[in-house]
N, C-alpha and C positions, 0 to 999 in steps of 0.2 A: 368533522371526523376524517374527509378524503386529506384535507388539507395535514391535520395531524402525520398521517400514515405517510403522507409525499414527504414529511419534511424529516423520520424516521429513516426513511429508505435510502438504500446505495447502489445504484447501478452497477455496481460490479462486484459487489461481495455481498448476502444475505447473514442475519442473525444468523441462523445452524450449522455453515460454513465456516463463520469465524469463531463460533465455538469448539467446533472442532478443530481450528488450527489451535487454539487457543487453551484448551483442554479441558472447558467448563461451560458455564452458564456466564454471558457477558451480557452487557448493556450495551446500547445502541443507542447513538446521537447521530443521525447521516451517517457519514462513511467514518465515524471514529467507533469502533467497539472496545472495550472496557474488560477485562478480568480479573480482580485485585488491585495492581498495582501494575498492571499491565497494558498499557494502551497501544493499539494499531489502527493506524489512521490510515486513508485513503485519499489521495488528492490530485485532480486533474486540469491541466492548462493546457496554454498551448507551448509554453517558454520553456523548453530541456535546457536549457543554460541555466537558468536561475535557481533549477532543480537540481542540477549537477553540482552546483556555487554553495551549493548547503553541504558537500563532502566533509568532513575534518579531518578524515583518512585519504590514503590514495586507493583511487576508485579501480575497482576490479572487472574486465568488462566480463559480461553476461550472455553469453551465447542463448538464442532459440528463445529470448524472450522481447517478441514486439519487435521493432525495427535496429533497436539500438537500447541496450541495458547496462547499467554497471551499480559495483554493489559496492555501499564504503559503512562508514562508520558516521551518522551524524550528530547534530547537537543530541540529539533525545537517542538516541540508539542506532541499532542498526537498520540501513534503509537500502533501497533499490527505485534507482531514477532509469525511467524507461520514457520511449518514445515508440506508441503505432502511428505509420503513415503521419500526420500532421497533427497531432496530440502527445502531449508528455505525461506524465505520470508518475507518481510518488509515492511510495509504500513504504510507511516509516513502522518500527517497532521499540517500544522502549524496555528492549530485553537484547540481550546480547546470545542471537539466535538469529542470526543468518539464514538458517534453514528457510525456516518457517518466512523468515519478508519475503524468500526469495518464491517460495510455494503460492504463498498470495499474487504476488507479483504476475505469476505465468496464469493465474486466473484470469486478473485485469486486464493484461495484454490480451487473453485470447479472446475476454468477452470485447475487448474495443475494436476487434478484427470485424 
């Protein structure tokens, strides 16, 4: 059962957070939440290059989020590659809504602070 619930969970976004970014009731796989046809993913390393290299757009930089932020266009939608201190970070959205990855985004940052 603990095992279930660890492999559910995301260190830096909960279920009722991403519902609300999100505007409904979503599903939960780790850090990918789910609403329709809508997915927002979460993903963390150490490599902001590699992150960055998923652009398809030219990356727009991101003031006041994490150490280092920019926001482009990726394969799957819109996304925001961030770095705290010595971790990078990835908030992908498969909606054309900037907004909202980038509201996620300053979540993540501040909880890896």
């Amino acid at each position: 059962m603990i095992l279930v619930a660890l492999l559910l969970s995301c260190p830096w976004l909960n279920q009722a957070t991403a519902a609300g970014v999100l505007g409904g009731t979503v599903t939960q796989a780790g850090c990918t939440f789910t609403r329709g046809s809508v997915e927002l993913r979460i993903e963390a390393a150490k490599d902001f290059e590699s992150y960055a290299a998923t652009c398809r757009s030219e990356p727009v930089p991101l003031k006041a989020i994490g150490s280092e932020a920019l926001a482009c266009r990726g394969e799957a939608g819109e996304q925001v590659v961030g770095r705290v201190r010595d971790r990078a970070f990835l908030v992908r959205i498969t909606a054309n809504d900037r907004e909202k990855v980038r509201k996620v985004a300053e979540m993540v940052a501040g909880s890896m602070f």
